[in-house]
C-alpha positions as CSV (number, residue, x, y, z in Angstrom):
1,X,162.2,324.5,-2.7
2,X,165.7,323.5,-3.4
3,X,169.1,323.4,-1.5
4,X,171.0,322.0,1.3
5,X,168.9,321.1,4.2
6,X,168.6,322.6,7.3
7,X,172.1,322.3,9.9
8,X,172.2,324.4,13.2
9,X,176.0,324.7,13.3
10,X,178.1,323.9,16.7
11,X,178.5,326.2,19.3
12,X,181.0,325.3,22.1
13,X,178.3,324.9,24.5
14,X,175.9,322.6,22.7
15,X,176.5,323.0,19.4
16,X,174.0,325.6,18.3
17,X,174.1,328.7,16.2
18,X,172.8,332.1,17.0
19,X,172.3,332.5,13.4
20,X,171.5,329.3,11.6
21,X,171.0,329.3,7.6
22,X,167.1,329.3,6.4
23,X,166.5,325.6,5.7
24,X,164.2,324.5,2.8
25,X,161.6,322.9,5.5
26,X,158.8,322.8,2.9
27,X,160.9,320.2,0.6
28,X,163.0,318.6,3.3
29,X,159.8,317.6,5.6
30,X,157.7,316.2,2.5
31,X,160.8,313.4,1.9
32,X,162.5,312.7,5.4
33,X,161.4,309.8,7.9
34,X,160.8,307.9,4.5
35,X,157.0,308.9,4.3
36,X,155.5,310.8,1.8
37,X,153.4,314.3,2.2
38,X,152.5,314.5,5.4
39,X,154.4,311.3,6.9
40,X,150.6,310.0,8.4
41,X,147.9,311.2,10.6
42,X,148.7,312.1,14.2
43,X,146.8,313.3,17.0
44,X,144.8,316.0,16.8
45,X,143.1,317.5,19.2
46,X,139.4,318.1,17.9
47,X,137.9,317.0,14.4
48,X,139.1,314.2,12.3
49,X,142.5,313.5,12.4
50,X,142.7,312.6,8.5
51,X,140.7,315.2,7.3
52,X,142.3,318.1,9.3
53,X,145.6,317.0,7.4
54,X,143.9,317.0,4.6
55,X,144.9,313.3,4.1
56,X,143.2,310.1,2.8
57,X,141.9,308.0,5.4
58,X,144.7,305.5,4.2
59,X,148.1,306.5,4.0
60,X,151.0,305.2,2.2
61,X,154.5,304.1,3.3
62,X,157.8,303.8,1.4
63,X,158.6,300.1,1.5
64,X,162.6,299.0,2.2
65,X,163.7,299.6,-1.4
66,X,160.4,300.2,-3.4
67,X,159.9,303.0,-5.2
68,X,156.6,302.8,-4.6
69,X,154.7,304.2,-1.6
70,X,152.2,300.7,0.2
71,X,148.8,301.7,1.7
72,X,149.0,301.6,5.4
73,X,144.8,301.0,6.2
74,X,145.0,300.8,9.8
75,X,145.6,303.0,13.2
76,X,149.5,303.3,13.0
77,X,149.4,306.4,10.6
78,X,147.1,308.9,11.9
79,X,148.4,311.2,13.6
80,X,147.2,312.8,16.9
81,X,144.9,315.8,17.0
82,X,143.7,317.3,20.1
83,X,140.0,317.0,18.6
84,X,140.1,313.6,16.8
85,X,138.3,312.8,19.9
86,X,137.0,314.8,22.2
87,X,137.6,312.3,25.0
88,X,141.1,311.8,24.1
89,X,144.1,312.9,26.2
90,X,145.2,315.5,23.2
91,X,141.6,316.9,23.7
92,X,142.2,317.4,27.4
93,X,145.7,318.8,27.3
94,X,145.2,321.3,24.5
95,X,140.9,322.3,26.4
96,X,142.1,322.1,29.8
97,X,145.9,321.7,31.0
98,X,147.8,324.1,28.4
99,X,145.2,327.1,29.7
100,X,145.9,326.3,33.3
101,X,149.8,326.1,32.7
102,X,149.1,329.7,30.9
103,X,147.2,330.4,33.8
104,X,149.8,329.9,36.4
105,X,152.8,331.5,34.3
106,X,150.5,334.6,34.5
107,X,150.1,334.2,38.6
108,X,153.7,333.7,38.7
109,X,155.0,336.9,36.9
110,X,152.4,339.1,38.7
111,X,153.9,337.5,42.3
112,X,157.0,339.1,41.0
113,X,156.1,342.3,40.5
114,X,158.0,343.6,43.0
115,X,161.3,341.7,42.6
116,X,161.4,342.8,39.1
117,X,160.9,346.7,40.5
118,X,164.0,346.3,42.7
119,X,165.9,344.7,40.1
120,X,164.8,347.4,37.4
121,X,162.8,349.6,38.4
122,X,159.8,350.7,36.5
123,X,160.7,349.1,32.8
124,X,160.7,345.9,35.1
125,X,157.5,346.7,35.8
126,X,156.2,347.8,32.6
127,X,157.9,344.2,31.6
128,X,155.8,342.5,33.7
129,X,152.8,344.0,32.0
130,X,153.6,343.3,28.9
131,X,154.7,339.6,29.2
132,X,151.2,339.1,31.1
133,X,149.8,340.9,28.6
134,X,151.0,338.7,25.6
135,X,150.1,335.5,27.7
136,X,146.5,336.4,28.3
137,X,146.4,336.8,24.5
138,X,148.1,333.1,23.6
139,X,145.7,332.0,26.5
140,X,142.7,333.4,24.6
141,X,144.0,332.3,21.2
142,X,144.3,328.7,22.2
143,X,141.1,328.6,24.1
144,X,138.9,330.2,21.1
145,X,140.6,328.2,18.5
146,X,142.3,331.3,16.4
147,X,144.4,330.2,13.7
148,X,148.1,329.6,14.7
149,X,150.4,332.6,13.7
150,X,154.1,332.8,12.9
151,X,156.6,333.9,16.0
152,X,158.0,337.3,15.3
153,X,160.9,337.8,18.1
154,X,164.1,337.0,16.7
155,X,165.5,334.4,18.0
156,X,167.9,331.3,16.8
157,X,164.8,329.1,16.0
158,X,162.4,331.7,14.7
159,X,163.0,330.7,10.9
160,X,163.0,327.1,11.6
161,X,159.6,327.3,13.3
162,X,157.9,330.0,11.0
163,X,158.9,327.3,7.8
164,X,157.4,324.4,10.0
165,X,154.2,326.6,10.6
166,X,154.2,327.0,6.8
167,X,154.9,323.3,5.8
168,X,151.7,322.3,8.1
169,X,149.8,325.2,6.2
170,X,150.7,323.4,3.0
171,X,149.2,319.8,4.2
172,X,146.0,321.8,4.6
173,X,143.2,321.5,1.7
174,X,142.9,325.3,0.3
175,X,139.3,325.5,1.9
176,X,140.8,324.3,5.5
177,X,142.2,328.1,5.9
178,X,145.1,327.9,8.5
179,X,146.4,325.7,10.8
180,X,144.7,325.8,14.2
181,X,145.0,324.8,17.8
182,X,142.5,322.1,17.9
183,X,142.6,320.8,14.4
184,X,146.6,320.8,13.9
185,X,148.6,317.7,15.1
186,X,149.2,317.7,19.2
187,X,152.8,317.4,19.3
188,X,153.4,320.7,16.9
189,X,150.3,322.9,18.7
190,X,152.0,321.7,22.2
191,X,155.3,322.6,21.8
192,X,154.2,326.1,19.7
193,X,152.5,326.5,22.7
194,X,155.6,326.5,24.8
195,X,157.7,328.7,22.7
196,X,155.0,331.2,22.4
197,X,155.2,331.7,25.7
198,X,159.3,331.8,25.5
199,X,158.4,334.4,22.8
200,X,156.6,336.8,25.4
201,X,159.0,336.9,28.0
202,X,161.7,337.6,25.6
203,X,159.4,340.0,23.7
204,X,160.1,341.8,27.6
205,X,163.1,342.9,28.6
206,X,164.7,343.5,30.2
207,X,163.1,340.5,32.3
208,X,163.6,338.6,29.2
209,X,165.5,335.4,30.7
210,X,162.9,335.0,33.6
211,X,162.2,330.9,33.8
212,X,158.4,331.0,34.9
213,X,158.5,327.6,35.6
214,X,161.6,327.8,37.9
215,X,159.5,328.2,41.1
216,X,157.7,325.2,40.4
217,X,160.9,323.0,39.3
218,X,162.8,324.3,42.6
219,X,159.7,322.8,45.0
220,X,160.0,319.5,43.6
221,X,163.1,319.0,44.3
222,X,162.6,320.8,48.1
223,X,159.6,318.5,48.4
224,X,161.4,315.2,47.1
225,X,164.3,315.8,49.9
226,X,163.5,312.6,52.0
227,X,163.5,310.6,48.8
228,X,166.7,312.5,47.6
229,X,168.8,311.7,51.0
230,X,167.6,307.6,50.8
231,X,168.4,307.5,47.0
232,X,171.8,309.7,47.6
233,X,172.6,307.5,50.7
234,X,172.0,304.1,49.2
235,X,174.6,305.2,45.8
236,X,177.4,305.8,48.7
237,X,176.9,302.4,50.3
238,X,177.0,300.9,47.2
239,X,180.1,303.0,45.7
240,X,181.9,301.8,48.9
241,X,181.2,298.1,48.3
242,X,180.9,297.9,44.0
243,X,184.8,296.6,44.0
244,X,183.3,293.6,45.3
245,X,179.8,292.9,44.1
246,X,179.9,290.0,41.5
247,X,178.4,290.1,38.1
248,X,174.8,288.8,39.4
249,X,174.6,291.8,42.3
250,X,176.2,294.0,39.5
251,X,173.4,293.6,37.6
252,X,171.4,293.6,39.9
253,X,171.8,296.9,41.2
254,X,172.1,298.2,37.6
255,X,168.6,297.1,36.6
256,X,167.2,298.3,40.4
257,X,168.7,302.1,39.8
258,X,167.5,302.2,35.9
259,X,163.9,301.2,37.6
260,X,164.5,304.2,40.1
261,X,165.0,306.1,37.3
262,X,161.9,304.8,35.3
263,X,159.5,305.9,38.0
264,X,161.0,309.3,38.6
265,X,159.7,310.3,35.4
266,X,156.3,310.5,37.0
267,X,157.1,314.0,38.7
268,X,155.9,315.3,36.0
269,X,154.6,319.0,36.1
270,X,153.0,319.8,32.3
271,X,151.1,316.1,33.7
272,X,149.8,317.9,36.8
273,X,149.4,321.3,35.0
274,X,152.1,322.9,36.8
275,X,150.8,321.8,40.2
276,X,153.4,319.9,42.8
277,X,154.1,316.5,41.5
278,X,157.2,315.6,43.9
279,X,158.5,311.7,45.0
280,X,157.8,311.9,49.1
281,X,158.3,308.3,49.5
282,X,161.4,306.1,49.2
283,X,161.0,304.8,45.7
284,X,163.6,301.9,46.5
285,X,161.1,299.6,48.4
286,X,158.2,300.3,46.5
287,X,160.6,298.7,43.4
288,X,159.3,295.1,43.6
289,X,155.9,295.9,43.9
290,X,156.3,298.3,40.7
291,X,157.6,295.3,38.4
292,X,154.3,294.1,37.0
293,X,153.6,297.5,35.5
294,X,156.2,297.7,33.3
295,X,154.8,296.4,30.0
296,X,158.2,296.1,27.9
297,X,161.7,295.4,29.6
298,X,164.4,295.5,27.6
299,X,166.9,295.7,30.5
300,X,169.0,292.8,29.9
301,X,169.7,294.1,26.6
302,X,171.1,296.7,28.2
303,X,173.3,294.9,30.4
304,X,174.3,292.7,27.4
305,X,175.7,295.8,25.5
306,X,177.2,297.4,28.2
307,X,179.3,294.6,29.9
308,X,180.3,293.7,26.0
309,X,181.7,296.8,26.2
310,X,183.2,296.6,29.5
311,X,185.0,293.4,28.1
312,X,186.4,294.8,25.5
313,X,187.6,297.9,27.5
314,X,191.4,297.2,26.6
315,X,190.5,297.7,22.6
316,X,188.0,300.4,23.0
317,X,188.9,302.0,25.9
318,X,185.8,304.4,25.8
319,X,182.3,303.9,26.4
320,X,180.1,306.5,26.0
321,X,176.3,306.4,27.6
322,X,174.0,309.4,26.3
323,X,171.3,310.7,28.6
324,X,168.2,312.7,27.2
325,X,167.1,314.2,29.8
326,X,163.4,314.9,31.0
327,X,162.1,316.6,34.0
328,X,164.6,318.3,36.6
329,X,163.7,317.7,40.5
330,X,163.5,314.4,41.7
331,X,163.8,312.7,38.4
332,X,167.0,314.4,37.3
333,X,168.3,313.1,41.2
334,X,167.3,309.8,39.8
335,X,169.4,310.4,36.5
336,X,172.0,311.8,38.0
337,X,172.6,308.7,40.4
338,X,172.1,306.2,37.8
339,X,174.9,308.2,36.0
340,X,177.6,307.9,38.6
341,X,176.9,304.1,39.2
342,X,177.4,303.8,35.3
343,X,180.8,305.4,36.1
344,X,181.4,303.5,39.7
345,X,181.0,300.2,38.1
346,X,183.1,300.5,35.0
347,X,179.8,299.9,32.4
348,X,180.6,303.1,31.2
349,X,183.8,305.8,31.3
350,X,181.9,308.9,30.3
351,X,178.2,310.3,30.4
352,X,177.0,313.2,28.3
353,X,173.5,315.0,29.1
354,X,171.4,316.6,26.9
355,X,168.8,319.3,28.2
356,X,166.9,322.3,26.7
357,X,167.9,325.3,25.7
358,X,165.1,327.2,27.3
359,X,162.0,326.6,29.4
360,X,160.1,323.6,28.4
361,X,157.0,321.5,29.0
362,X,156.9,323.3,32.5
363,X,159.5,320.5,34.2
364,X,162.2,319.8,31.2
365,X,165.6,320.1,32.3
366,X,167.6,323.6,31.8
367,X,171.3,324.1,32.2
368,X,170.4,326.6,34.8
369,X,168.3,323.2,36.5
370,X,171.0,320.8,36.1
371,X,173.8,323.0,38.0
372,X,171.7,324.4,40.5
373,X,170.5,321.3,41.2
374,X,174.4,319.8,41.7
375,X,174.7,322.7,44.1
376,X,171.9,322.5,46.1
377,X,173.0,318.6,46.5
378,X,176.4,319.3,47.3
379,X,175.2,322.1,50.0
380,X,173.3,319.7,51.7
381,X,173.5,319.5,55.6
382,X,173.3,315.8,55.1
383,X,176.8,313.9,54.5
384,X,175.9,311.5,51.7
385,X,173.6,313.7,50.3
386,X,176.4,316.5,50.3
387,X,178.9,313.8,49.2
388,X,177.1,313.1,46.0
389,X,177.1,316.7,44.6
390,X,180.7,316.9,45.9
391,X,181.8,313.6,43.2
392,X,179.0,315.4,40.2
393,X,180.8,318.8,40.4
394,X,184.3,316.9,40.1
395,X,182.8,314.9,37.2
396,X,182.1,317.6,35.3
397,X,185.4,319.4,36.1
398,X,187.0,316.2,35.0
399,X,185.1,316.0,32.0
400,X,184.0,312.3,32.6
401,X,180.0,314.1,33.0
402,X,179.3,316.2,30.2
403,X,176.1,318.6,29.7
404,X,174.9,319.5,26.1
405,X,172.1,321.7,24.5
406,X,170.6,322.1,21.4
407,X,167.8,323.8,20.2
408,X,166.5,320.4,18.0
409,X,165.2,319.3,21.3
410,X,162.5,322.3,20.9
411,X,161.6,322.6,17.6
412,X,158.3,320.2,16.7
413,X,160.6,317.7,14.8
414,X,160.2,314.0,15.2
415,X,163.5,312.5,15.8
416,X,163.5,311.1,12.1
417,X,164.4,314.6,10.5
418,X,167.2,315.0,13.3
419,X,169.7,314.2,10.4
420,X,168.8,316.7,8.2
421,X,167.3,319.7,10.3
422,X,170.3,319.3,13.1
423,X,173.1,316.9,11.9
424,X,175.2,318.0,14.0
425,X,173.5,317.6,16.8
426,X,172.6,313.5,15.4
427,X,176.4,313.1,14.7
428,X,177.1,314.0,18.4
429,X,174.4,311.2,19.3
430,X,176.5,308.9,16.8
431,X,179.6,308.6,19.0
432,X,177.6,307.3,21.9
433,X,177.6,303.6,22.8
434,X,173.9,304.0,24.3
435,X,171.7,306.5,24.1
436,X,168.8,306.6,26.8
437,X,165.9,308.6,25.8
438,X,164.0,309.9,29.0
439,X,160.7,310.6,29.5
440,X,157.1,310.6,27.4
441,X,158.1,313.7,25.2
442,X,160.8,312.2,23.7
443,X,158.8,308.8,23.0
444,X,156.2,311.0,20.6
445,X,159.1,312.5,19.1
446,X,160.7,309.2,18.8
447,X,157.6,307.4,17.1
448,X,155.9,310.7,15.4
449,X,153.2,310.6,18.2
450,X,151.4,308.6,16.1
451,X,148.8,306.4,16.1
452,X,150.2,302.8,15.7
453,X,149.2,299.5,16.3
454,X,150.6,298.9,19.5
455,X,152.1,295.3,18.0
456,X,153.9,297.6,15.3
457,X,157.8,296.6,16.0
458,X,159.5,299.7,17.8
459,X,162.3,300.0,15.2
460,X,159.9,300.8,12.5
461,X,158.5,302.9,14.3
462,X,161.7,305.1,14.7
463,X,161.2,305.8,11.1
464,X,164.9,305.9,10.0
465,X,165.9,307.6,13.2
466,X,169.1,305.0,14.8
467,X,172.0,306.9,16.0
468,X,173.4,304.3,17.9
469,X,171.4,301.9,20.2
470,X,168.4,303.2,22.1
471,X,166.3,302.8,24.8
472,X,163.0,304.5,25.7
473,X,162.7,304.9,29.6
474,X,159.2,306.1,30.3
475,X,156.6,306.1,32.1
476,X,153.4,306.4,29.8
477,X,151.5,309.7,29.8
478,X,150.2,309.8,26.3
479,X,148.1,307.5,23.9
480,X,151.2,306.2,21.4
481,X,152.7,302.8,22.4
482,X,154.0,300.4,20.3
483,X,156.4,296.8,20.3
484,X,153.5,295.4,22.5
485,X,152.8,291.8,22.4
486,X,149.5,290.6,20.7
487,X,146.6,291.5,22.6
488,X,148.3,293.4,25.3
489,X,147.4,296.9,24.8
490,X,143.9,295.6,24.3
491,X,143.4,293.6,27.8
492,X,144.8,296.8,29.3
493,X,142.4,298.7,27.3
494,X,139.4,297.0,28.6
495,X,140.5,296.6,32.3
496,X,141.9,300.2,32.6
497,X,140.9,302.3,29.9
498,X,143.2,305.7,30.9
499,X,146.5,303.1,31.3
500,X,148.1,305.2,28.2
501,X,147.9,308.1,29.9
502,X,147.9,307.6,33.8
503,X,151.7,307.5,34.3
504,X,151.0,304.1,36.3
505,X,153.1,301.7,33.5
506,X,156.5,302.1,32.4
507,X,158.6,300.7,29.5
508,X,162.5,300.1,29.2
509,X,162.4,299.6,24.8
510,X,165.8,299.3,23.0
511,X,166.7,299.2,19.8
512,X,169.9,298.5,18.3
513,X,172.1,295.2,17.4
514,X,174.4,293.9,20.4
């Protein structure tokens, strides 16, 4: 297929389109990320990886400025399917989790039953039906292994996602038949997952922008309050006294709330299934003790860009930190703080927050999330609690905070096509000065959620993708890591065999010239 690649054109509030153009996926996906056909075998959840591609067990890569693709005969290309091994964590999430998450999106629309009768009478009702109605089916599609079928509510991503569903039909061998749940790659039959079920709640109106994972969002942060108060009270004392910490207790405290906001990603609910996974302890002296676990810490590059920045303040007088966000609750606290100490202490002069466009991943950060959240902080009976939401509203009225969306974020694009399928959205990205990436979903869509070596250099795997400098801050909750030292990931392996997925380690990986 021929012709401009995809764009999603700007909208005022996140620069998205209600009516985007119908991209030539099929072409555009085969060339971008610099890998041929299918770009390498990922993870998938049952059945060989390679052959449910329908790839060669060795796959090539372009080399820097050959024409010609290299073999690549080793773990980093295969990509993850849910069945490649049926002990694997793709397996799990795709047998066990994703039909429990189903599960409790069903529970949760039936416990509303009544709400939506008050609200709307009985087409609320009849809604409610039909939304449980269409779950139970995706539930039983997923769980009997039914071939993957095209969305059909109109919506500003359908077309995008209907061409992706035919470009992973074409990687398929004629005889394969169609893309399935447990032989198609686990980051495209995860997030289909999740907007199928967007699909059936807007499939119902006129309950149609009902967030069936709000509930469970709401009680982490209820849940979290003790660890929200010590967090929001320790960012006061230290906006009263920042003036005069020195460069060493600068630091200091920049590296201890960038940890803090490391180990909030584990409040994780598409981890737990959609069960609580709230912080009820103060995360702030458990910091020291955490240290070993984080395998690669890139931190002082990150102080070594920002206070370059901070020097050179008079000639650039902006500098820009970008936040992807993950999980609302606790985490987002966690984000939130680290945010106005990037403000309070001059590393950076405005913060811009990226969230998604609709439910995601059970826990992923909404716009609804991120300013009801700001509210409940700032209603708060306690003062520096109340204090805190008080100086985030005013940052956004001031425009020194500023929250984006984009539907990119939920399509089931690595990051390496961003500049084709959404360049808008990547030339946004370009005008930051550091762009933090949080959270485990964003790492697979940063590396292709493949299966590297994990000595494979973190840059390469980025495939193309570099914005601007970047840093990974996650904990780990799937099986792709890479930029490891020698032998690393294989003492782990041996002493701890679930440490890829556990959510015990964390990383801080950047990327990027100072």
């Amino acid at each position: 297929m021929a012709g401009r690649p995809a764009s999603l054109s700007a909208r005022e509030e996140g620069f998205v389109s209600r009516s985007s153009p119908r991209p030539p996926l099929l072409s555009l996906l085969l060339t971008v990320c610099g890998k041929p056909g299918p770009a390498g075998s990922l993870w998938v959840p049952r059945g060989d990886a390679a052959a449910a591609a329908g790839l060669r067990p060795a796959v090539g890569r372009r080399s820097p400025g050959a024409s010609s693709v290299q073999p690549v005969p080793d773990r980093s290309e295969r990509t993850a399917t849910p069945g490649g091994n049926l002990r694997s964590f793709a397996y799990i999430t795709i047998k066990d989790r994703t039909p429990q998450i189903l599960t409790k999106a069903i529970d949760t629309l039936h416990r509303h039953k009544s709400e939506f009768f008050e609200k709307h009478g009985e087409r609320g009702v009849e809604a409610e039906k039909k939304a449980i109605s269409l779950l139970s089916k995706l539930r039983n599609e997923l769980q009997t292994d039914k071939p993957i079928v095209p969305l059909v509510e109109k919506f500003v991503d359908t077309d995008i996602w209907n061409q992706y569903l035919e470009y992973q039909q074409s990687l398929l061998n004629e005889s394969d038949g169609k893309p399935r749940w447990f032989y198609s790659p686990w980051l495209f039959v995860e997030c289909y997952m999740y907007r199928r079920l967007h699909e059936a709640i807007i499939q119902s109106p006129p309950i149609d922008d009902f967030d069936v994972f709000k509930e469970s969002k709401d009680q982490n942060f209820f849940e979290s309050q003790e660890s929200v108060i010590a967090l929001c009270t320790h960012l006061q004392a230290l906006a009263s006294a920042v003036e005069g910490l020195d460069e060493n207790q600068l630091k200091n405290e920049f590296f201890k709330l960038l940890q803090i906001s490391l180990w909030g990603n584990r409040c994780d609910l598409s981890l737990s299934g959609g069960e609580t996974s709230s912080q009820k302890t103060n995360i702030i002296n458990s910091l020291e003790d955490l240290k070993p676990f984080i395998l690669v810490n890139d931190l002082e590059r990150l102080w070594s860009l920002l206070t370059k920045c901070k020097k050179t303040r008079e000639k650039v007088p902006v500098t820009r930190v970008d936040i992807v966000l993950d999980n609302s609750g606790f985490e987002l606290v966690t984000d939130l703080v680290l945010a106005d100490f990037l403000l309070s202490s001059k590393l950076a002069t405005e913060i811009h927050f990226y969230g998604k466009m609709i439910p995601w991943f059970v826990s992923d950060t909404t716009v609804r999330d991120f300013n009801w959240l700001i509210e409940q902080v700032k209603r708060s009976d306690h003062k520096w609690m109340s204090k805190c939401g008080t100086d985030w509203e005013n940052y956004i009225k001031t425009g020194r905070w500023v929250y984006h969306d984009h539907i990119f974020w939920t399509l089931p694009h690595e990051f390496c096509a961003m500049s084709q399928v959404a360049p808008d959205l990547y030339a946004e990205l370009q005008k930051a000065h550091l762009i933090l990436f949080k959270g485990d979903l964003n790492y697979r869509k940063l590396t292709g959620d493949r299966k590297w070596e994990f000595t494979v250099p973190f840059h390469q795997a980025l495939s193309g993708f570099h914005p601007a400098p970047l840093c990974s801050i996650r904990t780990l909750k799937a099986e792709v890591q890479v930029g490891l030292q020698p032998g690393q990931g294989e003492r782990l392996a041996a002493s701890e065999p679930g440490w890829l997925t556990c959510g015990k380690y964390g990383i801080f990986q950047f990327d990027g010239p100072l």
